[in-house]
VMD Tcl script that draws the C-alpha trace (Angstrom):
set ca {
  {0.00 0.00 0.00}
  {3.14 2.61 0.95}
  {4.16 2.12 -3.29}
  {0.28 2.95 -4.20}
  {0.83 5.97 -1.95}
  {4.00 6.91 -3.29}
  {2.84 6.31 -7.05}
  {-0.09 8.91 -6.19}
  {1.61 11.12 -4.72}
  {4.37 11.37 -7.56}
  {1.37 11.49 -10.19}
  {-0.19 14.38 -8.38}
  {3.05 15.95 -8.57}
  {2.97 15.63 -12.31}
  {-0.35 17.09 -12.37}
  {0.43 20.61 -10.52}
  {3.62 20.99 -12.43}
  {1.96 20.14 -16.20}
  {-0.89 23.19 -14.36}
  {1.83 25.46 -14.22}
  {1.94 25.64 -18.47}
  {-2.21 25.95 -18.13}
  {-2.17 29.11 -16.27}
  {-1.41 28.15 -11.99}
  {-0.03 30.68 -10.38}
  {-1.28 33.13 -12.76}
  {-3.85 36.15 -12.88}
  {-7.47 34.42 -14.76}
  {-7.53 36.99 -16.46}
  {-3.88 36.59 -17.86}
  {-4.61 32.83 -19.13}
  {-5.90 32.39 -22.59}
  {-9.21 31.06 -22.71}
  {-7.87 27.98 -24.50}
  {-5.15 27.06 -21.87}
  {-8.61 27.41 -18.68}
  {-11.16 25.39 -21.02}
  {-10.34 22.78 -21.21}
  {-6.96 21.57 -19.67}
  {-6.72 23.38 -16.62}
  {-10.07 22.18 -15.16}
  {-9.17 18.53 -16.58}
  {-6.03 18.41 -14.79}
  {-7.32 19.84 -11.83}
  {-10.04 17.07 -11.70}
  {-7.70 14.67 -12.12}
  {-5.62 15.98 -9.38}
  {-8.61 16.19 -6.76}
  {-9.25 12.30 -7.60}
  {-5.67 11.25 -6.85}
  {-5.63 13.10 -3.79}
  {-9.19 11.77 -2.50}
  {-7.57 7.98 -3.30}
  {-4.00 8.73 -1.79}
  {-5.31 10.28 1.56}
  {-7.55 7.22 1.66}
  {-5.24 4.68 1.39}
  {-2.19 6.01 3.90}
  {-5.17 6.43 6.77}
  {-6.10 2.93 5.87}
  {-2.69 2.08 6.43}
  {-1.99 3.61 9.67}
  {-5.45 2.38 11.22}
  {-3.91 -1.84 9.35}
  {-0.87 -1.05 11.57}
  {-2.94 -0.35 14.70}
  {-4.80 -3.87 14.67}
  {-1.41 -5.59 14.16}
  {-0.25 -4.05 17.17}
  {-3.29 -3.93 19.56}
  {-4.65 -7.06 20.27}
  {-8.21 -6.31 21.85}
  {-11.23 -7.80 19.93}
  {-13.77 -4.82 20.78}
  {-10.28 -2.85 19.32}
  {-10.25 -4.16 16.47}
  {-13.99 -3.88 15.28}
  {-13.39 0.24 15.88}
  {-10.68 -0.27 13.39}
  {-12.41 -2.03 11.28}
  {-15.65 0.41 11.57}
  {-13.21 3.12 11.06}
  {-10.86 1.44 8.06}
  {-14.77 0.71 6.45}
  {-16.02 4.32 6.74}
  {-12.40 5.65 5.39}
  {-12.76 3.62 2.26}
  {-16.13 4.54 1.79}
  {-15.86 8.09 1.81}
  {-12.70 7.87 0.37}
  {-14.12 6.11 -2.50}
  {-17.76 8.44 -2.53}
  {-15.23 11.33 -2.84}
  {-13.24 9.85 -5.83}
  {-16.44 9.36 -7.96}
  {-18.42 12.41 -6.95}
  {-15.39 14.57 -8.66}
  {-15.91 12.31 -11.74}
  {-19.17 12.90 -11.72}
  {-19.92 15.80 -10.48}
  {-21.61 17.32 -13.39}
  {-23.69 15.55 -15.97}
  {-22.19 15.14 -18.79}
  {-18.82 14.43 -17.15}
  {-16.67 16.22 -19.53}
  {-18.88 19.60 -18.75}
  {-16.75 19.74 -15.77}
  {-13.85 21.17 -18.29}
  {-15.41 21.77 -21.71}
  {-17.11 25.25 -21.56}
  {-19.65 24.60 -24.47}
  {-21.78 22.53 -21.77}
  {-21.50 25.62 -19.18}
  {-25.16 26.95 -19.56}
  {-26.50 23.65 -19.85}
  {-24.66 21.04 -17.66}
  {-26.49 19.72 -14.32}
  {-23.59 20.01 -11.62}
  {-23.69 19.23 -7.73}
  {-23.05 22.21 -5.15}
  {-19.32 22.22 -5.49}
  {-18.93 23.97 -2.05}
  {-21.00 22.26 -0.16}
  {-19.04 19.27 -1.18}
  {-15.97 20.23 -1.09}
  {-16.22 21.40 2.60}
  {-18.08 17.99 3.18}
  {-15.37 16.34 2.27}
  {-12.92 18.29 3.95}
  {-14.71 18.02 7.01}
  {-15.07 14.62 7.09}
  {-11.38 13.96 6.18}
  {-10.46 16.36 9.71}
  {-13.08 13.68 11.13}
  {-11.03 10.76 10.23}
  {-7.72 12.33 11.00}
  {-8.48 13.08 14.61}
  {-10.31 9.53 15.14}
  {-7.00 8.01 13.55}
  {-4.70 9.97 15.92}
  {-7.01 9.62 19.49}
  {-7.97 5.84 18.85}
  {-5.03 3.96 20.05}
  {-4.14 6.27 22.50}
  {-5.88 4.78 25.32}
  {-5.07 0.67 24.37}
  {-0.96 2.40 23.46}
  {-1.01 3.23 27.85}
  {-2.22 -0.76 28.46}
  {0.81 -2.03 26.34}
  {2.86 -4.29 28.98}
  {6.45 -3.08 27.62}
  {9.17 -0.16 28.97}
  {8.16 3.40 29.40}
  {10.85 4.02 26.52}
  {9.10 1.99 24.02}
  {6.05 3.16 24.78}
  {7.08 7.07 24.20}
  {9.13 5.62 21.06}
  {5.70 3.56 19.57}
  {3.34 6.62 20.24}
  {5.93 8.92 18.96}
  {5.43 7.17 15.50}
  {1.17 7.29 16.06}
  {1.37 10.73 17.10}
  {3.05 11.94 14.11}
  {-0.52 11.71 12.45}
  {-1.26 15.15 14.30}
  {0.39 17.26 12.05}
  {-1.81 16.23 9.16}
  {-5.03 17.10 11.36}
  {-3.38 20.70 11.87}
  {-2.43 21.08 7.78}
  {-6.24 19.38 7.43}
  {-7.72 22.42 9.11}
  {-5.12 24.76 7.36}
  {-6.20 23.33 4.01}
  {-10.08 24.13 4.59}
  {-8.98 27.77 4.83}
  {-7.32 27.97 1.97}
  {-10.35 25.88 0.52}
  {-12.57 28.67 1.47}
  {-10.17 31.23 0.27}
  {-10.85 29.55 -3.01}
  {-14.24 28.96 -3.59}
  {-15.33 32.50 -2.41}
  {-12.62 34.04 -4.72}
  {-12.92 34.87 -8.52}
  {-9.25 34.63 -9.58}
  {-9.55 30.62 -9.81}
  {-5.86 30.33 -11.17}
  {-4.26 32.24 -8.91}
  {-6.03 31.01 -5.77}
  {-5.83 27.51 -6.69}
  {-1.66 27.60 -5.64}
  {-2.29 27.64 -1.57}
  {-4.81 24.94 -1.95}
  {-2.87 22.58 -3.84}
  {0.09 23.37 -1.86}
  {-1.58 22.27 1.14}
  {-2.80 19.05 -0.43}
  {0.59 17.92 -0.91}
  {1.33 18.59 2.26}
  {-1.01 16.59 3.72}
  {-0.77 13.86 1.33}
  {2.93 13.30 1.95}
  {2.29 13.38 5.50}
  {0.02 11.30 5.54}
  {2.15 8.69 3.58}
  {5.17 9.22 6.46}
  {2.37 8.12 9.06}
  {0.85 5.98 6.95}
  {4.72 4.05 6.28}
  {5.70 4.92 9.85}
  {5.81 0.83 10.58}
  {8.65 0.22 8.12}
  {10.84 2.91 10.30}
  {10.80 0.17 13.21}
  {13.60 -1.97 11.62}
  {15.81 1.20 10.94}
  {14.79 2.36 14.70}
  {15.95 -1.21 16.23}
  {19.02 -0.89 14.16}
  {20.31 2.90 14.82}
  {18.26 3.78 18.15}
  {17.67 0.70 20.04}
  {17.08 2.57 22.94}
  {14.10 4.19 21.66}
  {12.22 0.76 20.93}
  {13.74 -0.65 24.29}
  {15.23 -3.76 21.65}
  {18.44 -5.52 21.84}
  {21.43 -4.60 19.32}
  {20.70 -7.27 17.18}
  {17.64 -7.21 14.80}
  {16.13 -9.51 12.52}
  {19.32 -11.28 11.08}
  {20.39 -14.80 10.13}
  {19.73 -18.39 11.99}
  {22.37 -17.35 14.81}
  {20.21 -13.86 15.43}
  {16.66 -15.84 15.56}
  {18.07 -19.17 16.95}
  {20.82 -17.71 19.21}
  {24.13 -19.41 19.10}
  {24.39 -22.32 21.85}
  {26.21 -25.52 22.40}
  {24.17 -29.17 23.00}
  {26.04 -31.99 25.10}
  {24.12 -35.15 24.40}
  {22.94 -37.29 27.65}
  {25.46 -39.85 29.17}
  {24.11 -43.50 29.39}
  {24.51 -45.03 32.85}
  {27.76 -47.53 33.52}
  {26.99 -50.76 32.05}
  {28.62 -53.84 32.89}
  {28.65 -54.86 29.10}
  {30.15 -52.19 26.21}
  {28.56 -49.78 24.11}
  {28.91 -50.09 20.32}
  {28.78 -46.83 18.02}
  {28.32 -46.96 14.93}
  {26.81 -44.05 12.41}
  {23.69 -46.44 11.07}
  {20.34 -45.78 12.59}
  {17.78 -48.73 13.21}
  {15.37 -45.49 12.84}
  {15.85 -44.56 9.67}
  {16.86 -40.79 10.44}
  {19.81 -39.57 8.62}
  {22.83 -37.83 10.07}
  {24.46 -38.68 13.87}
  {25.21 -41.89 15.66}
  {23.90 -44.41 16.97}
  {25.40 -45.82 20.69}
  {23.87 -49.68 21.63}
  {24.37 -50.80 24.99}
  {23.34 -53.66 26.89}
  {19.90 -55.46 25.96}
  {19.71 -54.25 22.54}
  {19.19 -50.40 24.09}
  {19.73 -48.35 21.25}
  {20.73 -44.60 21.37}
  {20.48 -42.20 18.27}
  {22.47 -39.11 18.85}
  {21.48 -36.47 16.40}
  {24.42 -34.64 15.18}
  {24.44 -30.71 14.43}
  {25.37 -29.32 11.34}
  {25.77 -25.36 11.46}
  {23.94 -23.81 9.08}
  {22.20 -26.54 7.62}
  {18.63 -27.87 7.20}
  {19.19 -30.72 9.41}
  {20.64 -28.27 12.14}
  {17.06 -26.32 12.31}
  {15.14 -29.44 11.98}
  {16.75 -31.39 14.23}
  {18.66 -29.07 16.68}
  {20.42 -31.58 18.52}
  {17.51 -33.79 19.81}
  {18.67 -37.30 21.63}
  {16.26 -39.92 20.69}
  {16.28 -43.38 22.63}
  {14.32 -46.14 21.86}
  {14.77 -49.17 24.33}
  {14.58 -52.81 23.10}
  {14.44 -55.74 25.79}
  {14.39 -59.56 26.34}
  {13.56 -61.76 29.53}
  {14.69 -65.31 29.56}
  {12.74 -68.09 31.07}
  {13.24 -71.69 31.93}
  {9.84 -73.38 31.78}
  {8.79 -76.39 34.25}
  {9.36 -79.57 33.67}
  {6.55 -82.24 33.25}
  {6.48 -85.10 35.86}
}
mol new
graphics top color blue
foreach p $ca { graphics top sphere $p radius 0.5 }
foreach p [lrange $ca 0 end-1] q [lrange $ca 1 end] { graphics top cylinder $p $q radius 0.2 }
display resetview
């Protein structure tokens, strides 16, 4: 989901710089008619549907990395309530700018501007806005409470809701956004005023993908500040790291009166080690370790004893 976020974010990028050669930045009344109708309202649809679909997907993200952390039932059916209603309105948002006026294409082509059935564009737009606030504050205060019950250090607690936390800033550009939102639809230089909203928007969307990727920090975190997460200096690594590096001694048999036999041939069918036979056909199987090796991790040393035995008997005689 992070390289869906960061493939949005770099096409909206491409959008606001090909609306710098259609007029942004500009005076309206500076931009030929030609350059406004219709590529500069195309684009700038275009651009309002990526940015719907990108903010979308990195709060979906961020509120996926709370349930793998949190493991409270009653938790995680808020998350999913919330990760439902995000996609939702994420998704409503996407296809009302499609369609927003009827025919579609009379949202750029001016020959369908007396004619063209189109929603209340400010009503929705601050709809939208306010509901994407909504979803940025209930993404931020949700785990707070169930981040306190977490039975680890102090340290890693601060360090884990540092990274959560960081989704403040996008409530603060959020609300910073709607003003230069309303700036925009109450203003008649469209061009012009069109620069301090989609500044903000990429703002906010690239913040949102740093909270929304905050959970692939961890590994660099353990590695360079393992203080922070309260982890050891090691992280992740080979067999040794997950296994741990240890020695096996394999269990003595008791004194026997009659000598053990070894010999590297197991009655059990089980390749690798040897096998130690004592007195009434007692068979040990010492399993060997191999470093690095499949048999190493499958078999790790175990000592498996399987004990055959005889009695002799004299029976009675017949008189």
């Amino acid at each position: 989901m992070c390289s869906s976020m960061k493939l949005t974010s770099i096409a909206l990028t491409g959008c606001i710089l090909n609306l710098l050669d259609y007029g942004l930045g500009k005076h309206l009344y500076d931009v030929p008619l030609d350059d406004l109708y219709p590529n500069f309202l195309k684009i700038n649809v275009i651009a309002a549907m990526l940015f719907c679909a990108a903010t979308g997907m990195a709060k979906t993200s961020v509120l996926l990395f709370y349930r793998r952390i949190f493991p409270s039932r009653k938790f995680h059916c808020v998350i999913w309530c919330l990760v439902t209603f995000t996609f939702c309105y994420s998704s409503a948002s996407v296809l009302a700018n499609l369609f927003s006026c009827r025919p579609i294409s009379a949202s750029w082509d001016i020959q369908y501007a007396g004619t063209a059935r189109c929603i209340n564009r400010p009503v929705f737009y601050f709809a939208q806005a306010g509901l994407g606030i909504a979803t940025d504050f209930a993404t931020v205060i949700a785990p707070l409470p169930m981040m306190w019950n977490l039975q680890i250090p102090i340290r890693q607690k601060i360090g884990v809701g540092g990274i959560l936390i960081m989704g403040s800033f996008v409530c603060v550009v959020s609300i910073i956004r709607l003003k230069s939102l309303y700036v925009l639809l109450k203003g008649t230089d469209l061009t012009l005023d069109t620069v301090d909203a989609l500044l903000w928007c990429v703002i906010e969307l690239n913040l949102s993908i740093v909270g929304g990727c905050a959970p692939t920090l961890r590994p660099f975190m353990r590695k360079y500040c393992p203080k922070v997460l309260g982890s050891s200096g090691r992280m992740y690594g080979s067999g040794d790291a997950q296994h741990g590096k240890g020695h096996s001694y394999p269990l003595k048999s008791h004194d026997k009166s009659t000598p053990a036999t070894k010999d590297n041939k197991s009655r059990l069918g089980i390749p690798g080690g040897s096998t130690v036979t004592g007195e009434n056909e007692s068979e040990e199987f010492i399993i060997g370790q191999k470093s690095n090796s499949r048999e190493d991790s499958e078999y790790g040393g175990i000592v498996r004893t399987v004990d055959f035995g005889y009695e002799e008997g004299v029976e009675p005689k017949e008189r």
